[in-house]
C-alpha positions as CSV (number, residue, x, y, z in Angstrom):
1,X,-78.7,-47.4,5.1
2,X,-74.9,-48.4,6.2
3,X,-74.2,-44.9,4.7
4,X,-76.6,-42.7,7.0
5,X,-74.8,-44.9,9.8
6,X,-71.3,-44.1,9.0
7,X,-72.4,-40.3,8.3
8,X,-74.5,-40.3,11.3
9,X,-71.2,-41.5,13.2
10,X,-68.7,-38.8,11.9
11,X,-71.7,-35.4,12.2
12,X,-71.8,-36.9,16.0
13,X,-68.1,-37.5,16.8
14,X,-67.3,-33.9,14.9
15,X,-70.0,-32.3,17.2
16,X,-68.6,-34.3,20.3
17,X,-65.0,-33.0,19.6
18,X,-66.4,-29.4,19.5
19,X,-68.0,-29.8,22.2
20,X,-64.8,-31.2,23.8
21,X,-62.6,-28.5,22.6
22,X,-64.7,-25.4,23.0
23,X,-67.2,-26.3,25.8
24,X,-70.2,-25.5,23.9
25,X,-71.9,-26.7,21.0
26,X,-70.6,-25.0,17.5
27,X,-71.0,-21.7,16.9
28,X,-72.0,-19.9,13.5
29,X,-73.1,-16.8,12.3
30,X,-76.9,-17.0,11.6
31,X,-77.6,-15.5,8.4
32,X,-81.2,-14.6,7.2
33,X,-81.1,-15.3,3.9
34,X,-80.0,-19.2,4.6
35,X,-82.0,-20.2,8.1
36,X,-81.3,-24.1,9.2
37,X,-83.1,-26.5,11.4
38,X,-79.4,-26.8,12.4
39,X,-79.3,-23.8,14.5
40,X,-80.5,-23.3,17.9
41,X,-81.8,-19.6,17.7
42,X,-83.0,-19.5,21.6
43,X,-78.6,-19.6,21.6
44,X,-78.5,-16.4,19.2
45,X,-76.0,-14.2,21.1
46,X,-74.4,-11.1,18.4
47,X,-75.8,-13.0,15.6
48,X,-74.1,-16.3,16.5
49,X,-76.2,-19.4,17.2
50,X,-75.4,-23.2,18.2
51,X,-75.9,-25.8,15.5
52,X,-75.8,-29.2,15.2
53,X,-76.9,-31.7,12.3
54,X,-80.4,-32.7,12.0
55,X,-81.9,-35.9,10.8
56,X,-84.5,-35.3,7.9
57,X,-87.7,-36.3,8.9
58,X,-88.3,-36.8,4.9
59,X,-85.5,-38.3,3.4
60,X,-84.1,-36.0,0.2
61,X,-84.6,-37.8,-3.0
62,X,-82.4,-37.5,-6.5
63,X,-85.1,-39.5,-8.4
64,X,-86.8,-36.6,-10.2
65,X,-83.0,-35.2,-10.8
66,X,-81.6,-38.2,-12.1
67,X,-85.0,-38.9,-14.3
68,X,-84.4,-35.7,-15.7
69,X,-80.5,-35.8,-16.8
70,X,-81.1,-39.1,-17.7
71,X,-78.7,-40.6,-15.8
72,X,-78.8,-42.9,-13.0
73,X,-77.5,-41.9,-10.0
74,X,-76.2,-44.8,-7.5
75,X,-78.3,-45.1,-4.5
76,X,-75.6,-43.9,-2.0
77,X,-75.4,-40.3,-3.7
78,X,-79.4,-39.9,-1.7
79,X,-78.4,-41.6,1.4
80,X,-75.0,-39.4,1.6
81,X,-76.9,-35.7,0.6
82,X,-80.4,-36.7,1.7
83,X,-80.0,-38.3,5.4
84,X,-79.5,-34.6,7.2
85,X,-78.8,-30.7,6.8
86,X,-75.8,-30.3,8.3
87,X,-72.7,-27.5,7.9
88,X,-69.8,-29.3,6.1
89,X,-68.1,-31.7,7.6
90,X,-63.6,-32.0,8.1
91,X,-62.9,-35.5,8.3
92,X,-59.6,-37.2,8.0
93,X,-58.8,-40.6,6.9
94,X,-55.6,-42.7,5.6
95,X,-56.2,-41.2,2.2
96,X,-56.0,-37.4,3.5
97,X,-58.0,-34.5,4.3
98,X,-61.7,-33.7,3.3
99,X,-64.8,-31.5,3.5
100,X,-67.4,-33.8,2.8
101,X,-70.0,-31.4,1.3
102,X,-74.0,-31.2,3.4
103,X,-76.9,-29.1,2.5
104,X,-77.8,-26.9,5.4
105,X,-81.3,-27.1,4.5
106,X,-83.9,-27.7,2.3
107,X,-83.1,-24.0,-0.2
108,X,-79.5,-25.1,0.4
109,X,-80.6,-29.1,-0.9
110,X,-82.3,-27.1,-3.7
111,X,-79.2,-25.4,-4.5
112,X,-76.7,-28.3,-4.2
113,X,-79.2,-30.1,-6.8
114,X,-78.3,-27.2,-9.1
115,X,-74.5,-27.7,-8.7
116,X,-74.8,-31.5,-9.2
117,X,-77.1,-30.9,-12.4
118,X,-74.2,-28.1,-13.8
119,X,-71.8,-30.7,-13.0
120,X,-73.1,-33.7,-14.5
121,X,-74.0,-31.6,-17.6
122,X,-70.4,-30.4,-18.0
123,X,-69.7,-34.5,-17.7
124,X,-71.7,-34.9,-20.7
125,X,-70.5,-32.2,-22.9
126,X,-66.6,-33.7,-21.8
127,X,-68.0,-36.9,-22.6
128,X,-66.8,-38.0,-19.5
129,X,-68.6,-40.8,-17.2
130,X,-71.1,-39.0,-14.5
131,X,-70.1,-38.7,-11.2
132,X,-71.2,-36.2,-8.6
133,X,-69.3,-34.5,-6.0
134,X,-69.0,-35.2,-2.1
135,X,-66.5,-33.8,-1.0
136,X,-62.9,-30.7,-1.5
137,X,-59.7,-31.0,-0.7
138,X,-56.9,-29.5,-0.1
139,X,-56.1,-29.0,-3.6
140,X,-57.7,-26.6,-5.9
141,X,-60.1,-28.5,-8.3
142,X,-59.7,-31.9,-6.9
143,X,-63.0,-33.5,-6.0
144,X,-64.0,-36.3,-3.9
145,X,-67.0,-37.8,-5.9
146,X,-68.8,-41.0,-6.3
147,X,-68.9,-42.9,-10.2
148,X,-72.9,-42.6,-10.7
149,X,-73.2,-46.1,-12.2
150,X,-71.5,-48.2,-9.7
151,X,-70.8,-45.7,-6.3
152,X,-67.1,-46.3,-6.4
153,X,-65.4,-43.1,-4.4
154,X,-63.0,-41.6,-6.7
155,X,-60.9,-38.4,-7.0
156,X,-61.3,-36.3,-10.5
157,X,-59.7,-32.6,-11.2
158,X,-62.8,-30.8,-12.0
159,X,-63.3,-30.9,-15.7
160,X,-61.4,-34.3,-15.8
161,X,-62.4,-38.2,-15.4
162,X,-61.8,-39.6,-12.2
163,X,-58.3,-40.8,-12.2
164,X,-58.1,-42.5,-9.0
165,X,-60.7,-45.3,-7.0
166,X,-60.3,-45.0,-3.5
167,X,-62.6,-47.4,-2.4
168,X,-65.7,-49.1,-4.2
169,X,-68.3,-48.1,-1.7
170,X,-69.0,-45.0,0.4
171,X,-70.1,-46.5,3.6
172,X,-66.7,-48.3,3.3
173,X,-64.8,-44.7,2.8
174,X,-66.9,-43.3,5.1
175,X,-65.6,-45.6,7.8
176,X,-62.1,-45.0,7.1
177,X,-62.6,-41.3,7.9
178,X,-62.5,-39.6,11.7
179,X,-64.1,-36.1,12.1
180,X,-61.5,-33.3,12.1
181,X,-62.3,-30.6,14.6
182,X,-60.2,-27.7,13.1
183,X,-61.6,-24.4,14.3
């Protein structure tokens, strides 16, 4: 669980800087359709409420998912998506900018496991390896994602194979990343 750690560590220091900058906890605009256990609605002030990541109680799972494409998915892809609803997450590190991607809750979780399926689908009609996607960045259709057999964190145009290893574990990556409070 190095991985919930790390992640736990960056969702804390991103809310601390916030915090620092601002003087209150983040703000966003609560929207009906997509509620969060994220947002503090006793905050709610012109439709804007205080959030913060959550811990899951229930851990989110990719079993079923990976059962069903028939691929296995490495055990850090779970511990990154399924550890806490969260809004995405700026970080930095010595390889550049990110927004690690969160679900914001459970329909949100559902959705992402959409995205994932549509994206490992589109892997197998390429013929490409499967990965599945953590992260943007600054450039149009490069992802950060993680090689589904053996979790190393690569970058990949969308639609193309990974073409470069940044490290070979996400906890590790993870650690080499500081949140980026840029609002």
């Amino acid at each position: 669980m190095v991985v919930q750690q790390e992640l736990k560590q960056l969702l804390s220091q991103w809310h601390d800087k916030a915090v620092a900058h601002t003087g209150s906890a983040p703000l966003i605009e609560h929207d009906e359709q997509w509620p969060s256990p994220c947002e503090d609605m006793a905050s709610e002030k012109e439709g804007w409420v205080q959030w913060q990541s959550v811990q899951r109680a229930t851990p989110g799972e990719f079993e079923q998912l990976a059962k069903a494409l028939e691929v296995p998915f490495h055990p850090s892809i779970a511990q990154f998506y399924g550890s806490f609803y969260s809004n995405n997450l700026p970080v930095t590190s010595h390889f550049g900018q990110f927004e690690l991607l969160q679900a914001w809750s459970e329909d949100d979780f559902t959705r992402l496991q959409q995205n994932i399926t549509g994206h490992v689908l589109m892997k197998r009609k390429l013929k490409q390896p499967p990965t599945v996607f953590i992260g943007l960045t600054n450039e149009e259709d490069l992802l950060l994602s993680i090689d589904c057999s053996n979790g190393d964190i690569c970058l990949e145009y969308v639609g193309k194979k990974p073409h470069k290893i940044l490290t070979h574990d996400l906890a590790e990556f993870l650690s080499y990343c500081e949140a980026d409070y840029r609002y």
